[in-house]
C-alpha positions as CSV (number, residue, x, y, z in Angstrom):
1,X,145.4,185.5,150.0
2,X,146.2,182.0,150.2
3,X,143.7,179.6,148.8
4,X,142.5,176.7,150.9
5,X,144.6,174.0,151.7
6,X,147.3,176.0,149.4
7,X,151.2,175.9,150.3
8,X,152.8,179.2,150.9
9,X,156.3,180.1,151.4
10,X,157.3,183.5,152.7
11,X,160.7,185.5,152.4
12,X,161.2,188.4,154.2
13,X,164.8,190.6,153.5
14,X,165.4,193.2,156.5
15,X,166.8,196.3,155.3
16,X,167.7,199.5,157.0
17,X,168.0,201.8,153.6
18,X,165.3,201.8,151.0
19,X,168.0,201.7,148.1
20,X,170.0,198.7,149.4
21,X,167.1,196.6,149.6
22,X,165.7,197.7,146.1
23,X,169.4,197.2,144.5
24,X,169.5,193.5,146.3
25,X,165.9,193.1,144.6
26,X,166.6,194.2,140.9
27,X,170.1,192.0,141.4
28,X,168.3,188.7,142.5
29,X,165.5,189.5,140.1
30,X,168.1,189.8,137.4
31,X,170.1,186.8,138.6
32,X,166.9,184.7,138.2
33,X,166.0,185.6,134.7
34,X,169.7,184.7,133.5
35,X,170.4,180.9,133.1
36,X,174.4,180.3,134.4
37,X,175.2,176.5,133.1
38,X,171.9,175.2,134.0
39,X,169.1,173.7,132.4
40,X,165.7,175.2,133.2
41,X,163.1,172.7,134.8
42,X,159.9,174.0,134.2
43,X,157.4,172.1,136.5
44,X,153.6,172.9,137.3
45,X,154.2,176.1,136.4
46,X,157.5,176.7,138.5
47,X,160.8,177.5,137.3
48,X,164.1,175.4,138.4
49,X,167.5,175.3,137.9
50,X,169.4,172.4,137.3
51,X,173.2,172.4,137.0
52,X,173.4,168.4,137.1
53,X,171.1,167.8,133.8
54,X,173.0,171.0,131.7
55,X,176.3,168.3,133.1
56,X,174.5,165.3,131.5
57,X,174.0,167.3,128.4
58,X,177.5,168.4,128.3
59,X,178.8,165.2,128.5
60,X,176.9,163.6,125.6
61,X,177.6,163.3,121.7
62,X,176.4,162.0,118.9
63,X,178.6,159.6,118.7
64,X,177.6,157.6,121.5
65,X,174.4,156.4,119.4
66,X,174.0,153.9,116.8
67,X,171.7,154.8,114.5
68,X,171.4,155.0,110.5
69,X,173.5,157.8,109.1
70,X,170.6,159.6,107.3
71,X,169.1,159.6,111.1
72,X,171.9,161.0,112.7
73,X,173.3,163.5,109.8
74,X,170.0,164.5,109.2
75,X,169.2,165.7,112.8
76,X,172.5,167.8,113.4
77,X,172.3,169.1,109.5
78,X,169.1,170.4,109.7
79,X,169.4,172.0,113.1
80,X,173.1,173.2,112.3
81,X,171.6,174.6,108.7
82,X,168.5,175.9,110.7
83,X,171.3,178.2,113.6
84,X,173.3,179.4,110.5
85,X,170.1,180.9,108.7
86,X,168.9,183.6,110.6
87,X,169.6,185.8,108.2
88,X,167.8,184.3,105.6
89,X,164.3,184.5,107.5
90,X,165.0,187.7,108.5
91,X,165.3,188.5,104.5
92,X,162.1,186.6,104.1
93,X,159.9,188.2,106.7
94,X,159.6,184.6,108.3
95,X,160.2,183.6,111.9
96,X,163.4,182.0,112.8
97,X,162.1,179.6,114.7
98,X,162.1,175.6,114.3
99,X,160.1,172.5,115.9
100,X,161.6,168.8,115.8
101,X,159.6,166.2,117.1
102,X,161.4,163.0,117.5
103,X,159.0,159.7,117.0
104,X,159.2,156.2,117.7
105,X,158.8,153.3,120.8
106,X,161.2,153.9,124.0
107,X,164.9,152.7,124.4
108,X,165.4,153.7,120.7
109,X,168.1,156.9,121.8
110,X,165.6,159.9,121.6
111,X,166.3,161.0,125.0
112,X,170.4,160.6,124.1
113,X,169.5,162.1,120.6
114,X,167.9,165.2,122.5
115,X,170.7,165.7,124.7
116,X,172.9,165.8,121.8
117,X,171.2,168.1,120.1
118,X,170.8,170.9,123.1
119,X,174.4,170.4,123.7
120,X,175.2,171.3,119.8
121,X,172.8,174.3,119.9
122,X,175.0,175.7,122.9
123,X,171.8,177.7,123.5
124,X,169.9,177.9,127.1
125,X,167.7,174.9,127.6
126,X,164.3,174.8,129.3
127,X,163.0,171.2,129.9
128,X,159.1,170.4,130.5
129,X,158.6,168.2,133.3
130,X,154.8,169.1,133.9
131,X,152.1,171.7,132.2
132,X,149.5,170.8,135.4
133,X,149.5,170.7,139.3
134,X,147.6,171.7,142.2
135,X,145.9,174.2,141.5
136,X,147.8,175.6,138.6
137,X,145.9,176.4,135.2
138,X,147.6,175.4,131.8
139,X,146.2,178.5,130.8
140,X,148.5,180.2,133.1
141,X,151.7,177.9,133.2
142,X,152.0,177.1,129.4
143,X,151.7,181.0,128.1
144,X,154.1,181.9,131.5
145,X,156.6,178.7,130.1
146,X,156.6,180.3,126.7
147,X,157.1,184.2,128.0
148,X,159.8,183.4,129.8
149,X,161.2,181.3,126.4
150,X,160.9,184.6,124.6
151,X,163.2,186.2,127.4
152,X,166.0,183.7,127.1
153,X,165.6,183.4,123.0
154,X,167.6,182.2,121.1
155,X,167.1,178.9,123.1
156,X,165.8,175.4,123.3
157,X,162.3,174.3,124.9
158,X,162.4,170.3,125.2
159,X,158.9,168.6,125.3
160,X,159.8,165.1,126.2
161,X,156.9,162.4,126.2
162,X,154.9,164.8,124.4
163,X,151.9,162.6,124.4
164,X,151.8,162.0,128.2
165,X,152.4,166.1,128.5
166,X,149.4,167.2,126.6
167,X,145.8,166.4,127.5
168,X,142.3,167.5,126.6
169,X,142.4,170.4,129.0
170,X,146.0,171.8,127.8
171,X,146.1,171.2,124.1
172,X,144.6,174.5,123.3
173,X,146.9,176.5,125.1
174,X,149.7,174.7,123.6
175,X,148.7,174.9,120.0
176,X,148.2,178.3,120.7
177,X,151.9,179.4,122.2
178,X,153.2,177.1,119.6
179,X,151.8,178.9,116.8
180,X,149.9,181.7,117.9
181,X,150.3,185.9,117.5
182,X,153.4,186.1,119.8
183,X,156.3,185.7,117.8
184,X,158.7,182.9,119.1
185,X,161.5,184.0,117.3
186,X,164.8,182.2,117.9
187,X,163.0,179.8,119.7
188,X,164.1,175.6,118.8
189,X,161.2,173.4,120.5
190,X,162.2,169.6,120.6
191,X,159.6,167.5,121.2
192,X,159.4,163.7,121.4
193,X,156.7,161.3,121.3
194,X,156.4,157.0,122.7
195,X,153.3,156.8,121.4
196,X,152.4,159.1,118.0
197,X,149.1,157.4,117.2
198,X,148.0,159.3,120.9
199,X,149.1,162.8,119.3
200,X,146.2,164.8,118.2
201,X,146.7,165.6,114.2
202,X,146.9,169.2,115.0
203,X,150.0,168.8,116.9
204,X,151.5,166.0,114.3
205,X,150.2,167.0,111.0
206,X,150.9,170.9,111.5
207,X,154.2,172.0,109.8
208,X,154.4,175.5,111.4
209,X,154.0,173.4,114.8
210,X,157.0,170.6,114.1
211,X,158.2,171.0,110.5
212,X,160.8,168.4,111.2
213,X,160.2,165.0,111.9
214,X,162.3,162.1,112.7
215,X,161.6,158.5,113.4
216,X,163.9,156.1,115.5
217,X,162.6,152.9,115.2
218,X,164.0,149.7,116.6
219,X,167.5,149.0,115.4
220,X,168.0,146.9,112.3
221,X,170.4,143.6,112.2
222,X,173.6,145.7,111.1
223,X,172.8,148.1,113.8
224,X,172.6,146.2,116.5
225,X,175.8,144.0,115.2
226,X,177.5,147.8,115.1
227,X,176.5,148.3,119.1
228,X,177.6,144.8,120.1
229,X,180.7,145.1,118.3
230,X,181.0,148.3,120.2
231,X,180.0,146.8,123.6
232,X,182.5,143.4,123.0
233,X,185.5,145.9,122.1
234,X,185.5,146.9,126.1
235,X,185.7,143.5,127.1
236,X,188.7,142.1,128.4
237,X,189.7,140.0,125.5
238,X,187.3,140.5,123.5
239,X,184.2,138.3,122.3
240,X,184.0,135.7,120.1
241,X,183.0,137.2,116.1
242,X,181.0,134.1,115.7
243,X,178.9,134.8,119.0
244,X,178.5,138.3,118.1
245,X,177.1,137.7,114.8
246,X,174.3,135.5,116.3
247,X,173.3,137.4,119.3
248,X,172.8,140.0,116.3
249,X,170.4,138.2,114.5
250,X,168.6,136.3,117.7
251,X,168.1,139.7,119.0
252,X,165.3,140.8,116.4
253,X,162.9,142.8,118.3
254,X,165.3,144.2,120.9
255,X,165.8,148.0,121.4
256,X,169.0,149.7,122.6
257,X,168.0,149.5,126.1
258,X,167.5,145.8,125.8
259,X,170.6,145.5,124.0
260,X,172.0,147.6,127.0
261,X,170.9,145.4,129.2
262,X,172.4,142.0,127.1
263,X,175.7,143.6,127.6
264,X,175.4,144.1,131.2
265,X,174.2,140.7,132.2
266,X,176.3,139.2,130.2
267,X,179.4,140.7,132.1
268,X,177.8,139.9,135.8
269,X,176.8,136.4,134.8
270,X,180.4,136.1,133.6
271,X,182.2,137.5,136.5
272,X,180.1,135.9,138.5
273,X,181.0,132.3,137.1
274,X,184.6,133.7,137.7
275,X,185.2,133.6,133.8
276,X,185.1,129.5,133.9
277,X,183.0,129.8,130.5
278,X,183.3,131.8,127.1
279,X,181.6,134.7,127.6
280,X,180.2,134.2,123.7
281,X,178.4,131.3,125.0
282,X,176.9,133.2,128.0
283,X,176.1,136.2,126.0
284,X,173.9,133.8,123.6
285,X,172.4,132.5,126.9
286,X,171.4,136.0,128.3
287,X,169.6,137.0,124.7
288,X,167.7,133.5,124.9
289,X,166.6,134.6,128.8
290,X,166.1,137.9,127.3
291,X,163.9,137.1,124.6
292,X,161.4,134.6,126.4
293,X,160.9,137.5,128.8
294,X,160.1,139.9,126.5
295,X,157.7,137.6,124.6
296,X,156.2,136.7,128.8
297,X,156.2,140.3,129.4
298,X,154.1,141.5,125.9
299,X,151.3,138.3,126.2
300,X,150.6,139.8,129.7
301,X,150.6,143.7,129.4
302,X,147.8,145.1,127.5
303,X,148.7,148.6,125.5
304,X,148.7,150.7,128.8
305,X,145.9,153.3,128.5
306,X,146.2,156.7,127.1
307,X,147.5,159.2,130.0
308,X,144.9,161.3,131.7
309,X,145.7,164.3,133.7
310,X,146.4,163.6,137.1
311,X,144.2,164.4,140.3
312,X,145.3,166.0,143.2
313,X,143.8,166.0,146.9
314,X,140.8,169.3,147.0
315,X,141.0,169.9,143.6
């Protein structure tokens, strides 16, 4: 029976023999447990498919990023290494399983990096949107997200925002599927964190948890002279060296997406001004706009509060 104030959708398949209707059944139950070039959303304790995001992972390399080399090689090395070994753990009576947790402030390429990473696996995906929701119980969605895990295994959970996913009420639960009796063999859980310093020690400090950590902090003066080099070579006639090389040094501070975000108002305030100015000069302009907005934007925004689970209507 429906709980008060509780949602309820019901399906109803007509049938005149017994035996079609059970043979539609087992098809569309088998259908559903099979992922066909999607990713698997897994929200408040539902499961969704999503063709558009397993697109979006197709579609992106490593390449793309700018980051150091011992970054980069390190995270498709290790998880490369980690696919080729299951062998070895078998040999050693060990799991074969692996947990990455990617670390550092936003617009830094973690989300990029994780899409990279799923797409090199070539393994089914299921990506955490939510643990919680009306009524729903983490101590019924996070052991049903990991059962249906063990189903698809080998394959790749992604925890993104870890710190804003787990709370006080879930963490148990979590720890417990993450490391717990049931085996989650062939199972690669990627997890990325904004804010480490909110992670509790058992979930950052535990190496059978996330053995494999990787930090992507903000981007150094060579690599953000790599990524505006990168961005000026798609500009009609290019940008001048001398501009470059000081929007790389006055940007000190700036993550990719800021740097994203140099490069595309540069190029509208350019157009805009029908091209009557060097675009060096207006891409030094943008960074100094940039910059006092960033410094207006810190003095007034306190460290946002640590995430609390959220409250729904009658709960």
């Amino acid at each position: 029976m429906p709980r008060e104030f509780e949602d309820v959708r019901s399906s109803w398949v007509i049938s005149a023999e017994l035996a079609d209707f059970t043979a539609l059944f087992e098809a569309v139950v088998a259908f559903n447990r099979e992922v066909h070039g999607e990713v698997l959303v897994f929200s408040a304790g539902c499961f969704d498919k999503d063709a558009d995001l397993q697109t979006a992972i197709e579609g992106t390399e490593f390449a793309e990023l700018v980051l150091p080399s011992s970054l980069a090689n390190g995270l498709q090395a290790d998880l490369r290494q980690f696919l080729e070994s299951r062998e070895v753990y078998a040999a050693a009576g060990a799991v074969w399983k692996r947990g990455v947790l990617l670390l550092g402030p936003p617009g830094n390429g973690k989300t990029h990096a994780i899409k990279a990473l799923v797409r090199q696996t070539g393994l089914p995906c299921l990506y955490v949107k939510s643990f919680t929701g009306r009524h729903k119980d983490p101590a019924e969605t996070i052991p049903a997200l990991f059962r249906r895990a063990r189903q698809l295994a080998p394959c790749v959970v992604v925890l993104e925002d870890l710190d804003s996913l787990v709370d006080d009420e879930n963490r148990s639960y979590l720890l417990n599927e993450l490391d717990g009796f049931a085996v989650n063999d062939g199972i690669i859980t990627i997890a990325s964190s904004n804010h480490p310093e909110r992670l509790d020690p058992s979930l950052l400090h535990r190496p059978s948890r996330f053995d494999r950590k990787y930090r992507f902090d903000l981007p150094t003066e060579d690599l953000r002279r790599i990524y505006l080099d990168r961005w000026a070579a798609k500009v009609p006639n290019g940008v001048d060296a001398d501009a470059i090389a000081k929007a790389a040094t006055a940007t000190d501070g700036f993550t990719f997406a800021y740097l994203k975000e140099v490069g595309l108002s540069t190029q509208m305030q350019w157009a805009s001004e029908r091209r009557s100015r060097s675009i060096g000069k207006v891409l030094l302009e943008v960074v100094d706009a940039l910059k006092a907005e960033i410094v207006a934007v810190s003095s007034a925004s306190p460290q946002p509060p640590a995430p609390r689970r959220p409250r729904y209507p009658y709960d």
